[in-house]
N, C-alpha and C positions, 0 to 999 in steps of 0.2 A: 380504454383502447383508443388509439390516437387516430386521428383521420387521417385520408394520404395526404391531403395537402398540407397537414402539421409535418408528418414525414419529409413531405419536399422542402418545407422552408424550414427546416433543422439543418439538411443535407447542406442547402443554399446558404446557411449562416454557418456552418460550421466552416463551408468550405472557402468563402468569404473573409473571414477570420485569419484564416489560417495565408490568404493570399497577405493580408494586410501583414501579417508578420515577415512574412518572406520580401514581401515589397521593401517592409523599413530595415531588413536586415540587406539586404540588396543595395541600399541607398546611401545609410547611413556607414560612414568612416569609422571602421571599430576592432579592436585587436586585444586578446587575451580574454575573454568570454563568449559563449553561445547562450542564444536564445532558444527556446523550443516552445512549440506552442503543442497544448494537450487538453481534450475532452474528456469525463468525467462517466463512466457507466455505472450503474446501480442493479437493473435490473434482471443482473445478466441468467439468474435461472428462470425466468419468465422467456427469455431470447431463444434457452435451452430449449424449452419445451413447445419451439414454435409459434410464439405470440409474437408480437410488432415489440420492438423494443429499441433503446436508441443504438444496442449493440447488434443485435440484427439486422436491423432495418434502414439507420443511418450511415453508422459508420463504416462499412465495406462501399461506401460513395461516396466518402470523403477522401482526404489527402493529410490527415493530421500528422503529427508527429510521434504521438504519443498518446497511451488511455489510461488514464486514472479508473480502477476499479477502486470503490465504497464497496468492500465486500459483504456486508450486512445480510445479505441474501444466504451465503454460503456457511455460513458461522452456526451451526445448527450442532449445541453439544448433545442434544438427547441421543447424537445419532455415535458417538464416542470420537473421541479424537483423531485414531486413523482412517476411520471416515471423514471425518472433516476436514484432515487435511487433503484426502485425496481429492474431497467434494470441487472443494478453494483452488488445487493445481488445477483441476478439471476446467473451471471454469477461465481460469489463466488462460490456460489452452487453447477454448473455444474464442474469447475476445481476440486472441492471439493470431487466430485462423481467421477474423474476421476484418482483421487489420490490413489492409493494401499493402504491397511493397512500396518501399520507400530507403531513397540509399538518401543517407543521415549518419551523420559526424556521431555516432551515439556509440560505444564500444560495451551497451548490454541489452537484452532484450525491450523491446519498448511501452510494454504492458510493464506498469505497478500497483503495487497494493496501496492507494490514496486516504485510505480510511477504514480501521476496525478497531472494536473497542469492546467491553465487555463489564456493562456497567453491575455495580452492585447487588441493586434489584432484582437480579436475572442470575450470578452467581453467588451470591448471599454473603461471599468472606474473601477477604482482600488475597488471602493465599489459591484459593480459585479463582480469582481476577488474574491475576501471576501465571499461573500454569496454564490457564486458555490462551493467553497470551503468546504464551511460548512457543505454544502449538502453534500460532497463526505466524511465526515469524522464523519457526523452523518449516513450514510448507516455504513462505516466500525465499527462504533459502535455498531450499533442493531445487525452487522454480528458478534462481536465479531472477529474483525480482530487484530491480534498481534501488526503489523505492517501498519500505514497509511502515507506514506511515500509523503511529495510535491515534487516537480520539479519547480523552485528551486529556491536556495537562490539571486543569480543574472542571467541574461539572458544569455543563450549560443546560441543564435540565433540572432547576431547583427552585420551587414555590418561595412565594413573599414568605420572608421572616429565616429562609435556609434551615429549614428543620426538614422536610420532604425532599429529595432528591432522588434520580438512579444513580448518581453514584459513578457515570462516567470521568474518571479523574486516574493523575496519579500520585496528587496529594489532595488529600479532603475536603471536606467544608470546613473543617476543624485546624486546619494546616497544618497534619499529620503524612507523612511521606510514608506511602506506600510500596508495597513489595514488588509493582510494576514498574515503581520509578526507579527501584535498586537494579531490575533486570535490566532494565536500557540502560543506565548508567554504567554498569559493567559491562556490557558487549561494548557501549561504544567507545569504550576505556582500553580494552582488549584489541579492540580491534584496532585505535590509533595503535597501541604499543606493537602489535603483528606488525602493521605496515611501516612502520620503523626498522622495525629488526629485518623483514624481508626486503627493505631500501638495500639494509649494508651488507645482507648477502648474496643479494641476485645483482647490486646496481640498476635496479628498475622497479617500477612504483607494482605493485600484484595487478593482473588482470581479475574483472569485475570476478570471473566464474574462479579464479583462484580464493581470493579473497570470500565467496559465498563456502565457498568448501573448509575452510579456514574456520569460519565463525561457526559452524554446524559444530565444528568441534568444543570450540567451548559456551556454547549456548544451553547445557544445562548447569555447566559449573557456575555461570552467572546466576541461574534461577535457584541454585541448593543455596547458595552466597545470599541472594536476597532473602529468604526467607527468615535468616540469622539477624539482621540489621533492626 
């Protein structure tokens, strides 16, 4: 449990931080990209249930831009799927509620999913690796998240000699391409080809929340697809 004065000099580095970005975006001569600066929460069902946490207790006194949820907390399959997604929008919600206003060049919510993953050890077979997946990126859909970021591309959790691992990957130890990697490679396949074809019949690029509505639909025909590969 953190002390208030760890509390205070969080708030004060975050909020610090976040001046420095704004100063050098202020300062410096620059055209055709934005910057945004964004902090990172973890612990956010501990925040839920009233304990100190950086999403309760920091971040409604800062100024950031943006929150990276590691949703690790909320990924709880014992509890089944559409509980889990509700859990994960839930907890969207509450970071979301915890967030200052802030008017920002940003045209989608500013809560993302920064980190989830669902290693081997924990779902046993690369085809429930795939389907938990899907789950956590069709909740970050309906929530209209920015950002639905895996963990990751190979495992960083594997003893000397790579024979013990969890199994966080979406190609192996063995350099075998998994059915996680077929999923994200077909939505994002999908999805460049949609924003193409809605370029040449609206004349304008999709809005964030058209484009989330867009992909929901074919986000299971990518995971029947990968399973075949």
């Amino acid at each position: 449990e953190p002390k208030p004065e760890s509390v205070s000099g969080m708030i004060d580095w975050l909020n610090l931080r976040q001046k420095a970005v704004d100063d050098a975006l202020r300062d410096t001569p620059h055209h055709g990209v934005r910057v945004f600066h964004y902090t990172e929460v973890n612990l956010v069902q501990k925040a839920i249930a009233g304990r100190a946490a950086v999403c309760s207790s920091v971040l409604p006194r800062t100024n950031v831009d943006l929150v990276s949820y590691s949703g690790y907390d909320s990924l709880d399959l014992a509890r089944g799927f559409p509980e889990m997604r509700t859990r994960l929008k839930a907890a969207l919600d509450y970071i979301a509620a915890k967030l200052p206003h802030k008017e920002l060049d940003w045209n989608a919510p500013r809560v993302f999913i920064g980190e989830y993953g669902f290693p081997i050890r924990r779902v046993h077979t690369p085809e429930a690796q795939e389907e938990a997946s899907r789950e956590v990126i069709r909740a970050g859909l309906e929530w209209e998240c920015p950002f639905i970021l895996y963990w990751q591309m190979y495992d960083n959790e594997m003893e000397e000699g790579g024979e013990k691992t969890s199994g966080f990957w979406m190609i192996d130890n063995r350099g075998v391409v998994q059915p996680v990697y077929h999923l994200h490679r077909r939505c994002i396949a999908r999805g460049r080809e949609w924003c193409s074809l809605f370029r040449r019949a609206h004349f304008r690029p999709p809005t964030h929340a058209e484009y989330c509505r867009a992909a929901l639909q074919w986000l299971d025909e990518s995971g029947e697809a990968s399973h075949k590969e």
